[in-house]
C-alpha positions as CSV (number, residue, x, y, z in Angstrom):
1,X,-8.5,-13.2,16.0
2,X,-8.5,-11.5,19.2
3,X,-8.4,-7.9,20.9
4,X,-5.9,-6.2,18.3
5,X,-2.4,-5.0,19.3
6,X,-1.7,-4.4,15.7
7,X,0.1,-1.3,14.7
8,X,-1.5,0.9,11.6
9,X,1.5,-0.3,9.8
10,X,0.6,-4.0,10.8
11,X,-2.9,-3.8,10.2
12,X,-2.0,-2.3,6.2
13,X,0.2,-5.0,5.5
14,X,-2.5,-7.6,7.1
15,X,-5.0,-5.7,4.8
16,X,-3.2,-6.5,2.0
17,X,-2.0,-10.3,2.1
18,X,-5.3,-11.0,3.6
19,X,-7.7,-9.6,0.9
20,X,-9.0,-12.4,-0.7
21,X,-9.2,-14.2,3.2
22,X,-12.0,-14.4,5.6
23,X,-10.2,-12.5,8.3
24,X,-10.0,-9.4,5.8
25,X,-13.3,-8.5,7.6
26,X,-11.8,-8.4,11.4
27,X,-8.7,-6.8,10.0
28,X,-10.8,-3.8,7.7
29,X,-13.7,-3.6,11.1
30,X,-10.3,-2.5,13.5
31,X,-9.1,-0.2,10.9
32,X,-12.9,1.6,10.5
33,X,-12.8,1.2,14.9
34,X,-9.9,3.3,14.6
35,X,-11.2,5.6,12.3
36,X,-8.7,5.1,9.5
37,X,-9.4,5.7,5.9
38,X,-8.3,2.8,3.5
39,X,-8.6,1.4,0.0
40,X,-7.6,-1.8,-1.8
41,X,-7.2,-2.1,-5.0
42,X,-5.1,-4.6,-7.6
43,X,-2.4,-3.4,-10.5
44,X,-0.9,-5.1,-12.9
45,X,2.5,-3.5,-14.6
46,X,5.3,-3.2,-17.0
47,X,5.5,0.6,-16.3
48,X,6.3,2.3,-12.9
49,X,4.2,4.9,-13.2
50,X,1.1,3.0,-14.2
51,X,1.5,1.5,-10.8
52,X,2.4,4.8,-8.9
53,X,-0.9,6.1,-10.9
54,X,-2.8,3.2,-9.5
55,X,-2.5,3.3,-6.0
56,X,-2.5,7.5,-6.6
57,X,-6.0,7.4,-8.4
58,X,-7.6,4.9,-6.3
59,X,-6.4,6.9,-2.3
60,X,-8.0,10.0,-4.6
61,X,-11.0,7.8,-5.4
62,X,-11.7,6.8,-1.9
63,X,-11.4,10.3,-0.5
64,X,-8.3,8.4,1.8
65,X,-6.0,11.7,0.7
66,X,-7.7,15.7,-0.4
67,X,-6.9,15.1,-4.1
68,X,-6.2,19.1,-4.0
69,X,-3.8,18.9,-0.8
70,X,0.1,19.0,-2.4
71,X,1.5,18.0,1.3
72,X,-1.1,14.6,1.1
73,X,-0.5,13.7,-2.4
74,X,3.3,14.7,-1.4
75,X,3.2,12.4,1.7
76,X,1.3,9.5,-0.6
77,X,4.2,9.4,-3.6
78,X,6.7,8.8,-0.9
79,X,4.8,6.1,0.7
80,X,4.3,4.6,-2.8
81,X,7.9,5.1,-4.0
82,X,9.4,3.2,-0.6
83,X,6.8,0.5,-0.9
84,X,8.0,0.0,-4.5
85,X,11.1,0.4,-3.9
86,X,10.6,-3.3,-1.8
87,X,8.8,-4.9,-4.5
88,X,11.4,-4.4,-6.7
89,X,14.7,-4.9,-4.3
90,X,16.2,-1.3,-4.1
91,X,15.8,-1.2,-8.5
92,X,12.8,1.1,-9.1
93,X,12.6,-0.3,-13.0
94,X,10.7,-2.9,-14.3
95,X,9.5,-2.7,-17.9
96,X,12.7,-1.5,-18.8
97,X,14.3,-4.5,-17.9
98,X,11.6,-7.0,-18.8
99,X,10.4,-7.3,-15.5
100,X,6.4,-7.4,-14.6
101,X,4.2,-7.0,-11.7
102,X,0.8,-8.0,-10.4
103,X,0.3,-6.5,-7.6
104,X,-2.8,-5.9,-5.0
105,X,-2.6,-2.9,-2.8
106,X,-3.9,-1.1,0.5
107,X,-3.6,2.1,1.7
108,X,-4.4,3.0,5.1
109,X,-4.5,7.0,6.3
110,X,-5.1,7.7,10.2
111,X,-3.9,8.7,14.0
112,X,-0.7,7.5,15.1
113,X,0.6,8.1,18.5
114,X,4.5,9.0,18.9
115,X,6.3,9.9,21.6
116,X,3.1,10.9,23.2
117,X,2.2,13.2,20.3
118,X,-0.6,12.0,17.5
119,X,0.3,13.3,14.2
120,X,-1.4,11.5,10.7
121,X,0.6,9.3,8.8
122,X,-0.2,7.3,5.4
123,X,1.2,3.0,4.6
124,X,1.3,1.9,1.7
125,X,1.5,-2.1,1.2
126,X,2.0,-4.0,-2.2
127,X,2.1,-7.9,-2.3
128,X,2.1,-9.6,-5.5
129,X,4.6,-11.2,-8.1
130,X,7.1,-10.3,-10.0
131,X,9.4,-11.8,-13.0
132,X,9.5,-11.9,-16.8
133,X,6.3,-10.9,-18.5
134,X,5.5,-15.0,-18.9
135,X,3.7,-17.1,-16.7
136,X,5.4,-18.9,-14.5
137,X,8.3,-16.6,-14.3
138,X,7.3,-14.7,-11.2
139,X,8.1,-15.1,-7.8
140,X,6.4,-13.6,-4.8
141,X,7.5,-9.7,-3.2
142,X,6.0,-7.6,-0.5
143,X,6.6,-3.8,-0.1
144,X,6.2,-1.7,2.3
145,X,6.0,2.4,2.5
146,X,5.3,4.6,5.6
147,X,5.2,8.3,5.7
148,X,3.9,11.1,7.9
149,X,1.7,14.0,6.4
């Protein structure tokens, strides 16, 4: 890969379908280059919110939000809940309906520039499968949440 053009969004959602890949390492070295904060981390689900606790505990874990700022944690649950809200096709229920995930994660925190004005912004990017808790039920999904802080 080459001089990066990528957006923070781009470079979240790159993070996170690229994990287990040996470009993970160009795509996490631009991130640290621009100073972002990140994480990445894996859940596996029945429940909503053991996955919104999740990705929550592990941006508090890895000091990528102030785990006593409202307005971060605030800015973070939307992030999560749009991301989600991909993964599961506009329906935010899964247990409820017999529906599973397994899901790997990345969350990025940094600079963007907008209209010639920087402000800090958080992404939130879950790939994974869903489908009825038995194997070989799932299908892929992708989410993707972006919010300002």
């Amino acid at each position: 890969m080459s001089e990066s053009q990528f957006t923070m969004g781009q470079l979240t959602s790159l993070c996170t379908l690229l994990h287990n890949h040996k470009w993970k390492h160009v795509i996490e070295a631009e991130m640290k280059e621009r100073g972002y904060k990140y994480t990445i981390g894996k859940v596996g689900a029945m429940d909503l919110s053991k996955i919104v606790a999740a990705v929550e505990t592990s941006a508090k874990a890895k000091h990528v939000i102030d785990a006593n700022s409202y307005r971060e944690i605030h800015a973070l649950y939307h992030a999560i809940i749009e991301a989600i809200q991909g993964v599961g096709r506009g329906t935010v229920q899964f247990g409820e309906i017999l529906r599973t995930v397994g899901l790997t994660f990345c969350i990025v925190r940094g600079e963007v520039e907008y209209a010639h004005n920087k402000d800090e912004w958080i992404c939130v990017c879950l790939s994974g499968t869903i489908g009825a808790p038995r194997k070989g039920y799932e299908h892929d999904v992708l989410g993707f949440g972006f919010n300002h802080i």
